[in-house]
C-alpha positions as CSV (number, residue, x, y, z in Angstrom):
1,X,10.2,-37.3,-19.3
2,X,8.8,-39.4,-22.4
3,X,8.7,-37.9,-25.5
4,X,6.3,-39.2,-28.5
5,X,6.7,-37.8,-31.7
6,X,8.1,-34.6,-30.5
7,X,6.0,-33.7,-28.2
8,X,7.2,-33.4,-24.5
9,X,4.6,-35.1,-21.5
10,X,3.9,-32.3,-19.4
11,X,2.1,-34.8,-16.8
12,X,5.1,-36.2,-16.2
13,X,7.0,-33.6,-16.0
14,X,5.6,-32.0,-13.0
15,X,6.6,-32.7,-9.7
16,X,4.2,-35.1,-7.5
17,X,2.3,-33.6,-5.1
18,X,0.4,-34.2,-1.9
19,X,-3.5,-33.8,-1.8
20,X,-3.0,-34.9,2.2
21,X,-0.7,-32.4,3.0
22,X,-1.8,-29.6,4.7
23,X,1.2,-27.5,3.4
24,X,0.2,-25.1,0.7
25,X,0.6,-25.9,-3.3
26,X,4.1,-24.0,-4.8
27,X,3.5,-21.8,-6.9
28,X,6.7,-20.9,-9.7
29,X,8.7,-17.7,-8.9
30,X,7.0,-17.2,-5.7
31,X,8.4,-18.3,-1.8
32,X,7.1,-20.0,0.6
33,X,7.2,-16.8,3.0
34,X,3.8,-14.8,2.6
35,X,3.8,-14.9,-1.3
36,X,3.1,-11.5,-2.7
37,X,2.7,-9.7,1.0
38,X,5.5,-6.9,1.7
39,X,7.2,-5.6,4.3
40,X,5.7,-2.4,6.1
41,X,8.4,0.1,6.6
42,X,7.7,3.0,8.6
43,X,8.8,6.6,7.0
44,X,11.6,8.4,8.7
45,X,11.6,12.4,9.5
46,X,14.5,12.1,7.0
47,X,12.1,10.2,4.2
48,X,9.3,12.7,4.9
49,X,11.6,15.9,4.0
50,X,13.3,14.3,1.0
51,X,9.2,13.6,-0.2
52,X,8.1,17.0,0.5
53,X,11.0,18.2,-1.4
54,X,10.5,16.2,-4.5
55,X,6.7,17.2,-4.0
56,X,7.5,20.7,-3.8
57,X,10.5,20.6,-6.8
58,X,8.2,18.7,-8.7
59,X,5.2,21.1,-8.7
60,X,6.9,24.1,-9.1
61,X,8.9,22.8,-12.0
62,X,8.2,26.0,-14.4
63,X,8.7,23.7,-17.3
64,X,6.1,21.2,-16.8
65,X,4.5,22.6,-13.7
66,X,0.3,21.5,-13.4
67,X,0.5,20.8,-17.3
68,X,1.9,17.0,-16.1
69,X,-0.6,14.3,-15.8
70,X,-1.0,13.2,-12.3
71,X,0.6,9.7,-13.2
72,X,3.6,11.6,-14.6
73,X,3.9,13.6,-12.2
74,X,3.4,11.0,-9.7
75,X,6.3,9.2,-11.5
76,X,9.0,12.6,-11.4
77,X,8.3,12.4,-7.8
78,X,9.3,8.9,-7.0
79,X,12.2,9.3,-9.6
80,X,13.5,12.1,-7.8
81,X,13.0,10.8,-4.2
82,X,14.4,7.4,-5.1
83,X,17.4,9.5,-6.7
84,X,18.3,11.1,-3.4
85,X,21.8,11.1,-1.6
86,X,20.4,10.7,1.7
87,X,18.9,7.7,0.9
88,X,21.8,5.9,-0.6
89,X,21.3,2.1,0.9
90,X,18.0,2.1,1.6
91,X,15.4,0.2,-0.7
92,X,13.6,2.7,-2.6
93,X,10.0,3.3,-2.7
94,X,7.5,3.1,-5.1
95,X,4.8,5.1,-6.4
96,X,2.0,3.9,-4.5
97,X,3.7,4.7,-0.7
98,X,5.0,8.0,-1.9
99,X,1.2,9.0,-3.2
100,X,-0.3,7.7,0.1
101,X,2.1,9.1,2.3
102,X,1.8,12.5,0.6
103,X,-1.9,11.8,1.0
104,X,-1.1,11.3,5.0
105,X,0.6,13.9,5.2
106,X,-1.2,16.7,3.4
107,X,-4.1,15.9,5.2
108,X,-3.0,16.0,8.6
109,X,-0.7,19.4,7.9
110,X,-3.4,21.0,6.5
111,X,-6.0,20.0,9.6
112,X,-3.0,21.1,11.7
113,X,-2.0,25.0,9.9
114,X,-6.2,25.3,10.4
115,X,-5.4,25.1,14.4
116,X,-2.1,27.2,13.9
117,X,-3.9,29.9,12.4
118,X,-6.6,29.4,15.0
119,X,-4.2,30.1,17.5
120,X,-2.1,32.6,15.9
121,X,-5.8,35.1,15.9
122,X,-6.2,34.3,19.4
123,X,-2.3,35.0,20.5
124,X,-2.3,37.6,23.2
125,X,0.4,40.3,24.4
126,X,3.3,38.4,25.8
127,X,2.7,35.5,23.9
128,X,5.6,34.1,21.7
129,X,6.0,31.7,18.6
130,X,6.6,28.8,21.1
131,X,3.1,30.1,23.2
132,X,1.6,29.7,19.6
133,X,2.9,26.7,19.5
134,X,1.5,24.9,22.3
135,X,-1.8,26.2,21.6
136,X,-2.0,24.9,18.4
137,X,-1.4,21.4,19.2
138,X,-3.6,21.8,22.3
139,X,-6.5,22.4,19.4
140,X,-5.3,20.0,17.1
141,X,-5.3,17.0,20.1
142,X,-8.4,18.7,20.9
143,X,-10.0,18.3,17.7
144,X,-8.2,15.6,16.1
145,X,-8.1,13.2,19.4
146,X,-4.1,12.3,18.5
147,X,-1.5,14.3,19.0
148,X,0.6,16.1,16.1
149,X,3.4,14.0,15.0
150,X,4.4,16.1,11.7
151,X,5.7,18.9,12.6
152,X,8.8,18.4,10.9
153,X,6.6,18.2,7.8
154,X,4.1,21.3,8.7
155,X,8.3,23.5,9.2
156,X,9.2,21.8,5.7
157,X,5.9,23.1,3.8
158,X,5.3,26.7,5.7
């Protein structure tokens, strides 16, 4: 690297590179593997609970309760799902998959209590909870087109 009058030449300090190549430019403090794309990791039954609780402690925190701003409260919720025992090992999440997976999951457990109280006022002598049940997700896949796949979540938030 040639140095006149203190000053460093940058031009020669960079690496050569191909303009034939048809491998991409490297870019500093980024890999050669997808830069910037992540992983998707599906949620667990396990990592849907542990949410719901932190959604649940979080907003019924009498100290703070709805007097949080959403990104703080956004923030207690990650901190205290992240901060879980269960999930010792495991890479923790951030803000933005815990917000959208609340998202998915609100929405599709509220669509589905709709069909349980739908069937719940049309439950007939004889019929039990598990009667109930089945009638509710006969109305959700009826309505929805996909079957009900949170019903660990709809049990957590009843």
């Amino acid at each position: 690297m040639a140095n006149y009058n203190g000053y460093v030449n940058l031009l020669a300090s960079q690496g050569s590179i191909d303009l034939g190549s048809s491998q991409p430019f490297p870019i500093p403090g980024q890999s050669n593997d997808e830069p910037g794309v992540k992983e998707r990791r599906k949620w667990t039954t396990k990592e849907d609970v542990i949410l719901i609780g932190a959604w649940l402690n979080t907003s019924k925190d009498p100290i703070v309760s709805n007097e949080q701003k959403a990104g703080a409260f956004w923030r207690r919720i990650v901190e205290y799902y992240n901060a879980s025992p269960l999930l010792v090992g495991t890479i923790p999440r951030e803000l933005g998959q815990c917000k959208q997976r609340w998202a998915r999951i609100n929405d599709v457990v509220c669509k589905f209590a709709g069909c349980y109280d739908m069937a719940l006022r049309g439950q007939r002598s004889g019929q039990n909870d598990n009667d109930v049940m089945k009638s509710a997700l006969d109305i959700f896949h009826s309505d929805q087109n996909q079957k009900f796949n949170l019903e660990h979540a709809w049990r957590e938030l009843r």
